[in-house]
C-alpha positions as CSV (number, residue, x, y, z in Angstrom):
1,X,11.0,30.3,-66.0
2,X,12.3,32.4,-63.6
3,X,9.7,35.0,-60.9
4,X,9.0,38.4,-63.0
5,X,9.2,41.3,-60.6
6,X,8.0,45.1,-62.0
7,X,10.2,48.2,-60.4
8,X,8.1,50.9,-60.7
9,X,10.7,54.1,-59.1
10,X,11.2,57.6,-60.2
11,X,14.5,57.0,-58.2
12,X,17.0,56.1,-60.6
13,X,19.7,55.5,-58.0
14,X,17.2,53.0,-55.9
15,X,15.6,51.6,-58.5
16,X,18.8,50.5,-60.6
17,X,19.7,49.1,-56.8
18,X,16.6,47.3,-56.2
19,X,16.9,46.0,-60.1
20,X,20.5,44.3,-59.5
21,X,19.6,43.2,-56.0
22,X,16.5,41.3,-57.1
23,X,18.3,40.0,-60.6
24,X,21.2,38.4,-58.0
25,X,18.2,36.6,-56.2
26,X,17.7,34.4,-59.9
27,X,14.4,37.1,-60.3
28,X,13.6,38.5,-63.8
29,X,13.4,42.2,-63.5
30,X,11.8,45.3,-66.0
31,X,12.4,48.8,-64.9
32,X,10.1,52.1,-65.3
33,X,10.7,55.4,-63.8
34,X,7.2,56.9,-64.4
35,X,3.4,55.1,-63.9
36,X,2.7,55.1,-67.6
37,X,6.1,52.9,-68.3
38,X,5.5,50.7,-65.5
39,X,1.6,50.3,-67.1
40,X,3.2,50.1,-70.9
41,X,5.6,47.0,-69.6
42,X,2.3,45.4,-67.8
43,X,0.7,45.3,-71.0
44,X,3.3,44.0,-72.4
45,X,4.1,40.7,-70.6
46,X,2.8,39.0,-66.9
47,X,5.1,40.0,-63.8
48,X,3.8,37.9,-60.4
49,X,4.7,40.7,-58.4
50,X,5.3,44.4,-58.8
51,X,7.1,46.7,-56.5
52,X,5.7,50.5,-56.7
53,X,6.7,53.8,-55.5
54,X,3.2,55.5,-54.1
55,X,4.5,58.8,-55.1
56,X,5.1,58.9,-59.0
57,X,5.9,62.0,-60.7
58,X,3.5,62.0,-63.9
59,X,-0.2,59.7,-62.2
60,X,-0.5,58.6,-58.2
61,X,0.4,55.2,-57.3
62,X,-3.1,54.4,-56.2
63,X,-4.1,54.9,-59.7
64,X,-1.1,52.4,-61.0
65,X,-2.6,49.9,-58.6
66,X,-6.2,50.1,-60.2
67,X,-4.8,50.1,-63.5
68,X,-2.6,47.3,-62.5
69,X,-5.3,45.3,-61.3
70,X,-7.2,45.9,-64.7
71,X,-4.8,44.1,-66.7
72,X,-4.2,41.4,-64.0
73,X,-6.4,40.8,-61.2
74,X,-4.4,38.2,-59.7
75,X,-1.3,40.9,-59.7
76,X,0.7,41.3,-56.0
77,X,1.7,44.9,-55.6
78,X,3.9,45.9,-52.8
79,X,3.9,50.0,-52.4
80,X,6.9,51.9,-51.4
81,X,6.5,55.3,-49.6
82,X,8.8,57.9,-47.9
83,X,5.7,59.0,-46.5
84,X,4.5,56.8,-43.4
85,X,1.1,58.0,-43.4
86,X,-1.2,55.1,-42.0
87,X,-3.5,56.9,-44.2
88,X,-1.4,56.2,-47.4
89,X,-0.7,52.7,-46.3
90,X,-4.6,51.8,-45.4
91,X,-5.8,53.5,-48.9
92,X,-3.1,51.2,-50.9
93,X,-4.4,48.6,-49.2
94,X,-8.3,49.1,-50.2
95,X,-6.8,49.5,-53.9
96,X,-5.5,46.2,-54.0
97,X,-1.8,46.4,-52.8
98,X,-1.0,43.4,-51.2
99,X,1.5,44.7,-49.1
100,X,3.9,48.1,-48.4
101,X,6.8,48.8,-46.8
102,X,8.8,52.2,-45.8
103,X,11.6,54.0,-47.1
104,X,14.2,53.6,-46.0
105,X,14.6,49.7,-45.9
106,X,16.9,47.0,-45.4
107,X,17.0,44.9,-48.7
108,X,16.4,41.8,-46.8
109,X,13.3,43.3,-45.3
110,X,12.1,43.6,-48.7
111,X,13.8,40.0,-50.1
112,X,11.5,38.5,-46.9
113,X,8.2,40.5,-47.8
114,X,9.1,39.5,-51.6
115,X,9.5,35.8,-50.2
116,X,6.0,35.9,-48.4
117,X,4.1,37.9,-51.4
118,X,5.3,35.0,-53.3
119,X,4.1,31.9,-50.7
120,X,0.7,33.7,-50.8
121,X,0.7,33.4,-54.3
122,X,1.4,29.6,-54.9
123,X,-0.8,28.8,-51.8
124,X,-3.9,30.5,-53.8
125,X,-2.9,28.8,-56.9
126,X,-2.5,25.3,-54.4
127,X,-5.6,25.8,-53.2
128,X,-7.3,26.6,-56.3
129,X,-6.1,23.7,-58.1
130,X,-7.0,21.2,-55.4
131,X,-10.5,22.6,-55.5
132,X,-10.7,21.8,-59.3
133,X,-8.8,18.6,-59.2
134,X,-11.5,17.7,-56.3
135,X,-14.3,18.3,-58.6
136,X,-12.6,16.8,-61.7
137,X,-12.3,13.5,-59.6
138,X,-16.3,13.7,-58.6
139,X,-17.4,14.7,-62.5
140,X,-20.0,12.2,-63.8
141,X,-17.5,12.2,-67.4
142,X,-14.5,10.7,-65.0
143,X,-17.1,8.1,-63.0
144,X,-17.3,4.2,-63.9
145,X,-15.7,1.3,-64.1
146,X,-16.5,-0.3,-67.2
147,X,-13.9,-1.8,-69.5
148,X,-14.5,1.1,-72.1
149,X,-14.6,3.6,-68.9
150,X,-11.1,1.9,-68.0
151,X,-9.5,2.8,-71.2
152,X,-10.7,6.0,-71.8
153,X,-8.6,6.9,-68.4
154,X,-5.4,5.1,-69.0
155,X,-5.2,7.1,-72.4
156,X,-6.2,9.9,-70.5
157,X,-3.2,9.5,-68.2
158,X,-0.9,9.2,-70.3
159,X,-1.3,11.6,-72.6
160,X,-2.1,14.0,-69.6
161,X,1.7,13.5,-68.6
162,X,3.4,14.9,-71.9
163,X,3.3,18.3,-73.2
164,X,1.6,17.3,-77.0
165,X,-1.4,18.9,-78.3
166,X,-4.7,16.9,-77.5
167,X,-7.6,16.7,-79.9
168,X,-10.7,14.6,-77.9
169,X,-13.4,13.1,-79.9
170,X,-17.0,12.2,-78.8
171,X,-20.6,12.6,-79.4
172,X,-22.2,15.6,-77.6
173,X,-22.8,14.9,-73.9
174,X,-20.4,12.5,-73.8
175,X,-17.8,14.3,-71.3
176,X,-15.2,15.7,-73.5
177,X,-14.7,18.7,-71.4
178,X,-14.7,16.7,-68.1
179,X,-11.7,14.5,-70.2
180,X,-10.4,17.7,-70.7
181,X,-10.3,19.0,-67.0
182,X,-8.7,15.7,-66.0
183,X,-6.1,15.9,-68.9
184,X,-4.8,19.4,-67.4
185,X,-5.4,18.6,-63.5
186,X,-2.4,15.6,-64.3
187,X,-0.5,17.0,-66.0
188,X,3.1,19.2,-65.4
189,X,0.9,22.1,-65.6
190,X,-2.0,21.7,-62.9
191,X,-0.6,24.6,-61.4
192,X,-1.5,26.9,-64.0
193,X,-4.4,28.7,-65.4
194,X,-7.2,26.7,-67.4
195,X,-8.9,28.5,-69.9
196,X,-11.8,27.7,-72.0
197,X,-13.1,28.7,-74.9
198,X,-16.3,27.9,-77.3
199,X,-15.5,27.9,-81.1
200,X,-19.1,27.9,-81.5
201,X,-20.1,30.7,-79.3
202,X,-18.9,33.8,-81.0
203,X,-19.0,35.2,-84.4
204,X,-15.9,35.4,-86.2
205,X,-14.7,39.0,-85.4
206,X,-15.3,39.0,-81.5
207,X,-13.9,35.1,-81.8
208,X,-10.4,36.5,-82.9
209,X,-10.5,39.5,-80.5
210,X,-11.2,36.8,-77.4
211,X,-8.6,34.5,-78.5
212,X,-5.4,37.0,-79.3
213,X,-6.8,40.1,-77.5
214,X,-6.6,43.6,-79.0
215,X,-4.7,47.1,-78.7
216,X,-6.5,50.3,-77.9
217,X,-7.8,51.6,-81.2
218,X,-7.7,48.4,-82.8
219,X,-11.2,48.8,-83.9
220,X,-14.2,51.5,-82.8
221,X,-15.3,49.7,-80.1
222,X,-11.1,49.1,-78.9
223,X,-11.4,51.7,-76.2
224,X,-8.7,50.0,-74.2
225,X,-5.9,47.0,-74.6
226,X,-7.8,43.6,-73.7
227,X,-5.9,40.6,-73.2
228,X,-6.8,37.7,-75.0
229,X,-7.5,33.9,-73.5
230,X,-3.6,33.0,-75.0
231,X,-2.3,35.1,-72.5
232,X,-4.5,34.9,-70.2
233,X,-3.7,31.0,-70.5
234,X,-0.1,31.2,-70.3
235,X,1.3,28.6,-68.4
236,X,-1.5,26.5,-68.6
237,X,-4.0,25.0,-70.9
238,X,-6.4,26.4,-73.6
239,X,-9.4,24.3,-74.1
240,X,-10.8,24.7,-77.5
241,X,-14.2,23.3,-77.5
242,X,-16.3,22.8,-80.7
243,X,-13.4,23.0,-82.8
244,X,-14.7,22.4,-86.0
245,X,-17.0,25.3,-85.5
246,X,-13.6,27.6,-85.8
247,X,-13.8,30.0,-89.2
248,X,-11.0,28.8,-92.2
249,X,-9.8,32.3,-91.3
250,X,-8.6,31.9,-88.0
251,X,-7.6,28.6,-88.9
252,X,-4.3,29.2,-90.1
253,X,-3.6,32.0,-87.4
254,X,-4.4,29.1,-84.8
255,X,-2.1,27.0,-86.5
256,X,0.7,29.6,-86.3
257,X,0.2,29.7,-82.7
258,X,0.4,25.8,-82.2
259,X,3.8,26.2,-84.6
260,X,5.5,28.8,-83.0
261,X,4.0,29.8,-79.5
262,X,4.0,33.1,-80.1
263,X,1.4,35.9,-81.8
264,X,-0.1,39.5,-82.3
265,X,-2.8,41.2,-80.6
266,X,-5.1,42.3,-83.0
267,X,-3.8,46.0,-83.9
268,X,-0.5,45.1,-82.6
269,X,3.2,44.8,-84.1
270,X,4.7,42.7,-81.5
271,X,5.3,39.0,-80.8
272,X,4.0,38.1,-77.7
273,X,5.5,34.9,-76.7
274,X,3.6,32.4,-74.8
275,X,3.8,28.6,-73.1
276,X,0.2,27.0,-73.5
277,X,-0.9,23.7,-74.0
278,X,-3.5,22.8,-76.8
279,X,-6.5,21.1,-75.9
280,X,-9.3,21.0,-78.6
281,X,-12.4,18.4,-78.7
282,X,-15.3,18.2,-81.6
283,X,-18.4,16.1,-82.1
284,X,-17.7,16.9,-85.8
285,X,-15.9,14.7,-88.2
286,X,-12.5,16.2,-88.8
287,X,-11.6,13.8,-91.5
288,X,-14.1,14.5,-93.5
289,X,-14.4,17.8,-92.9
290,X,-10.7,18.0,-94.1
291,X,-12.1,16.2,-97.6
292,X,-15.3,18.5,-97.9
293,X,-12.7,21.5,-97.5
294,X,-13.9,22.8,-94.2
295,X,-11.2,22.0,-92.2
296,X,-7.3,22.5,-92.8
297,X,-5.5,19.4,-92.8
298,X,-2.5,20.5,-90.9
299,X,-4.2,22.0,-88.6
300,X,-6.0,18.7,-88.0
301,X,-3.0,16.7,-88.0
302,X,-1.6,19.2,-85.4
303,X,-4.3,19.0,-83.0
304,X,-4.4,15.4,-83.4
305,X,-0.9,13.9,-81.9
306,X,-2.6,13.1,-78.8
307,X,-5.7,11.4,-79.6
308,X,-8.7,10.5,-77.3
309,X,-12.0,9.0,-78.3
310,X,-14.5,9.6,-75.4
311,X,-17.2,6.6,-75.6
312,X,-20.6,7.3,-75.7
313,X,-23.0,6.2,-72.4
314,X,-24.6,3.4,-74.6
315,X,-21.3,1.7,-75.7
316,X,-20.7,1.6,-71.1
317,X,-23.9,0.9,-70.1
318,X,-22.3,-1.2,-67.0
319,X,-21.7,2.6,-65.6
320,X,-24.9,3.9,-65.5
321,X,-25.8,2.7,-62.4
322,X,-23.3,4.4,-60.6
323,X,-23.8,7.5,-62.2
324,X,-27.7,7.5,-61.5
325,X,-26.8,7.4,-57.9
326,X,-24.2,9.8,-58.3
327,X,-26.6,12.6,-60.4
328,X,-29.2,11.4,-57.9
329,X,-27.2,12.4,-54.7
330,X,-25.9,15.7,-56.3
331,X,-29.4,16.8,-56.9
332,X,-30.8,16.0,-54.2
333,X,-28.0,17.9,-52.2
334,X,-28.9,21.1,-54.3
335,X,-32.4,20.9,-53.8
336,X,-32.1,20.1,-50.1
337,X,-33.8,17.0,-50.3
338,X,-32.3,13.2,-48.7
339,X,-31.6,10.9,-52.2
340,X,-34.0,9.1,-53.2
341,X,-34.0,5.2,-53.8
342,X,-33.8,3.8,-57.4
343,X,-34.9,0.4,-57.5
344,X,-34.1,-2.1,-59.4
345,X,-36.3,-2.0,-61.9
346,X,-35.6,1.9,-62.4
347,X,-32.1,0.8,-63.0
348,X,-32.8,-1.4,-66.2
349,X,-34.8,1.5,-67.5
350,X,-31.7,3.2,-67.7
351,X,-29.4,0.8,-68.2
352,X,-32.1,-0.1,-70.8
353,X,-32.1,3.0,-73.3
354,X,-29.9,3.9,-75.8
355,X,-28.7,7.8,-74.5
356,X,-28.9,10.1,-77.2
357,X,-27.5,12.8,-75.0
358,X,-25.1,10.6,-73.5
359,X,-24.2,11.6,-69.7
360,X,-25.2,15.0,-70.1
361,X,-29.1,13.6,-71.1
362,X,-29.2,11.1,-67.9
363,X,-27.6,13.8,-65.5
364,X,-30.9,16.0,-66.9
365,X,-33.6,13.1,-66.5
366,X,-32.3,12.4,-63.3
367,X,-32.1,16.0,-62.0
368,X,-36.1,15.9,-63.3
369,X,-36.6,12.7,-61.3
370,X,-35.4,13.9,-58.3
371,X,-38.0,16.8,-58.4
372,X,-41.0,15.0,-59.5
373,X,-40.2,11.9,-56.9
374,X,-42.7,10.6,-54.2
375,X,-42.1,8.7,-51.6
376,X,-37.7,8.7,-51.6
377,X,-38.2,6.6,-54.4
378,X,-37.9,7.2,-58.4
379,X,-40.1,5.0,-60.5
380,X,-41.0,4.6,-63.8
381,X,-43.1,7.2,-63.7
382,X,-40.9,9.6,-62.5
383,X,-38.8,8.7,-65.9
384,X,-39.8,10.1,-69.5
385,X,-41.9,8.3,-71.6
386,X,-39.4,7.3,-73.8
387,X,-37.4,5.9,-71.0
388,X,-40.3,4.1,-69.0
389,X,-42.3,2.6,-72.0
390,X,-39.1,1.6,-74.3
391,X,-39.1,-2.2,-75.5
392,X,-35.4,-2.8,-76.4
393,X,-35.4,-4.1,-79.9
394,X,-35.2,-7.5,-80.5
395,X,-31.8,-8.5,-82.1
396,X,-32.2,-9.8,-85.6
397,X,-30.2,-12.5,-87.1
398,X,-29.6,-14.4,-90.6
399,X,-31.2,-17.6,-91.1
400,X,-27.7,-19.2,-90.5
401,X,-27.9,-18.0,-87.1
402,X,-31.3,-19.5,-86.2
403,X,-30.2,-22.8,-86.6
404,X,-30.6,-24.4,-83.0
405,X,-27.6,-26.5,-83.4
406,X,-25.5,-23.4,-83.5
407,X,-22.7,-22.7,-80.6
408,X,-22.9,-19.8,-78.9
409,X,-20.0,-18.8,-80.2
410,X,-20.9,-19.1,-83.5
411,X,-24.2,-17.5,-83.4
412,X,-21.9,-14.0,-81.2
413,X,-19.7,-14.4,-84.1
414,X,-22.5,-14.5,-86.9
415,X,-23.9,-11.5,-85.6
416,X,-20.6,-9.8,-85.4
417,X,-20.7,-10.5,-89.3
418,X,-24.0,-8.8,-89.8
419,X,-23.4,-5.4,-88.4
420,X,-19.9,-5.5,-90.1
421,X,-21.4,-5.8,-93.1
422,X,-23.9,-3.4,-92.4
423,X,-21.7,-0.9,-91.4
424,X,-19.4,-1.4,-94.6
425,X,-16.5,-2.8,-92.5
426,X,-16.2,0.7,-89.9
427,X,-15.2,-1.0,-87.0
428,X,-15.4,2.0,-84.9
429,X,-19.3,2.4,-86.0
430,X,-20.1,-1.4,-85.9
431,X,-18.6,-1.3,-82.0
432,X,-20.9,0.8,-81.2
433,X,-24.1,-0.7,-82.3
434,X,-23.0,-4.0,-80.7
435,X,-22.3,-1.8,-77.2
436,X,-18.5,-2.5,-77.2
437,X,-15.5,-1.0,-77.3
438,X,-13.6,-1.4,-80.4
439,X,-10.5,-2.7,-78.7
440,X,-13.1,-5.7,-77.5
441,X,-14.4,-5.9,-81.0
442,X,-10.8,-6.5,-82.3
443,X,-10.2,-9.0,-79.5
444,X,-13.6,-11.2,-80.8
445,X,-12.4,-10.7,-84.2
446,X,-8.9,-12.0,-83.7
447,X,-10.5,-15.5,-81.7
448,X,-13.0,-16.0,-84.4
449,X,-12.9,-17.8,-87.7
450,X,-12.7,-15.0,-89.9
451,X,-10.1,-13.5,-87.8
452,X,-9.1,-9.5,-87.4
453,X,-10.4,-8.2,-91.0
């Protein structure tokens, strides 16, 4: 999509001049003669840079530039004055201008403070996304090296790379928003904004006014236009976390959105057209919240053409190490404090329990660890009592499995049997209580006798 400039100019003769100069540079252009216009197009779509005359004939330009900056805070005004009062120039400034520039100019004076207005732009947005693709590379949900660990990023990758909806699925805790993160820091669109928002968090009215926005006098408390987190996301990527949590009323209205790429502020008559990527995650089951009623099927089947299952810490237990020492050296850098040692015996602790919480529960006990520990190193009894005084459960077996003439094999695939049984043939939920992946159950199904059922 091509630059959007704003001409804000009373001038008809320069601003129609200005307009076809900057349309021949490949620029798309809006005109307004008067502050109120220029604010009126603002609201109505995103412009990277606007150019303003100081001196308006119906509100000052230094009022345009605060009002500007309401609506966009990332907005990069350039004044224009015939008045070259340093005074004029310094208070623009201090309003948010980023730049200004005399009357009369040459138009490639302008075209090379256009040019750098521009650079400064892309170099905050460079700058910002390295920053968040550094941390999404150091998040505890994107550290390990376990087989399941190994998956989960080579789906992540690719899926990352296309422009599909994404609908992750995991227990709470697990990382789904860190999967997220990663999904939009590879992707086409690292560049642009990443917005988040909580299904869960808000009741249903102030959900709908945070999602589409609302015009003035949409509602009593509507005491001026708000921009809602599609626009603000435009570009970019809209995580939608907790998405089962959303009502059945803004269901469809979502769905619209995912359809068609456009809606309506709330109050509003116009189609605001936007470019967002969709990414949703749940701890919920969507399937059966789809049978039960309480979820819209297409919506679901939307959502869902990118698909990522996040695994939970017990079914990648061979990463737990390295994300104790990686929790451990993070909080010990926040509280000021060298890391502490976690011995071996610490380790199996950990590696040991089964992690409810999943990462979000061991980043927590080992934030607490930190804190309590004596002596640089974390013991058992700097661990909870349901961590330090667990007895993993014995595994239990059918009495063709006790047989000591059994292989090993044979007793692996016995066992293997059991929980499939027990878990009515769910292959996903019997791969978890065995603490494998389901693509390594398949694999052990496939070699044994009773093959892939």
């Amino acid at each position: 999509m091509p630059t959007s400039i704003l001409i804000i100019e009373d001038d008809e003769t320069l601003r129609l001049t200005l307009g076809g100069f900057l349309r021949r540079q490949g620029f798309a252009v809006d005109e307004a003669a008067t502050g109120e216009q220029g604010i009126a197009l603002a609201q109505e779509r995103r412009h990277e840079l606007v150019l303003l005359d100081i001196r308006l004939p119906d509100i000052q330009g230094l009022e345009v530039i605060a009002r500007l900056r309401e609506l966009d805070s990332e907005a990069l005004v350039v004044t224009m004055t015939a008045y070259p009062e340093v005074r004029t120039a310094v208070a623009a400034l201090k309003a948010g201008a980023y730049d200004y520039i005399n009357k009369p100019f040459d138009l490639e004076d302008l075209a090379s403070l256009i040019g750098r207005a521009l650079e400064t732009r892309r170099l905050r947005h460079e700058v910002e996304w390295r920053r968040a693709q550094s941390a999404v590379c150091e998040l505890e949900g994107l550290i390990g090296d376990s087989p399941a660990f190994r998956e989960l990023v080579a789906v992540t990758h690719k899926i990352a790379a296309s422009r599909v909806p994404v609908l992750i699925r995991g227990e709470s805790g697990s990382g789904k928003e860190r999967v997220a993160r990663a999904i939009h820091c590879q992707s086409p669109r690292a560049n642009g904004p990443w917005v988040t928002l909580n299904c869960s968090a808000l009741p249903e009215g102030l959900m709908e006014s945070e999602m589409f926005g609302h015009e003035k006098g949409a509602f009593t408390d509507a005491k001026a236009l708000k921009r809602g987190l599609l626009e603000l996301a435009d570009g970019g990527t809209l995580f939608l976390d907790e998405i089962g949590d959303l009502s059945l009323s803004l269901q469809p209205k979502l769905l619209r959105v995912l359809e068609t790429q456009s809606f309506r502020r709330l109050g509003g008559s116009r189609e605001i057209q936007v470019d967002v990527r969709f990414v949703a995650a749940t701890h919920r089951n969507l399937p059966e919240m789809v049978q039960r009623g309480r979820f819209r099927e297409d919506l679901y089947y939307r959502l869902n053409v990118g698909a990522i299952d996040v695994p939970p810490l017990r079914a990648r237990r061979e990463d737990i190490p390295v994300l104790a020492r990686h929790f451990l050296r993070a909080a010990a850098l926040a509280t000021g404090l060298a890391p502490p040692e976690l011995p071996s015996e610490s380790t199996a602790l950990l590696s040991g329990y089964t992690w409810p919480g999943n990462v979000r529960e061991l980043r927590n006990v080992l934030e607490r660890a930190v804190i309590l520990c004596e002596g640089g190193t974390i013991g058992p009894a700097q661990l909870p009592l349901e961590i330090s005084r667990a007895v993993p459960p014995a595994p239990t077996f059918n009495a063709a499995v006790t047989d000591i003439t059994a292989t090993l094999a044979e007793v692996e695939a016995a066992h293997i049997r059991v929980v499939l049984a027990q878990c009515d043939g769910n292959k996903t939920h019997a791969a978890e209580l065995l603490g494998i992946t389901r693509l390594t159950l398949r694999n052990k199904l496939k070699g044994s006798e009773f093959g892939d059922e």
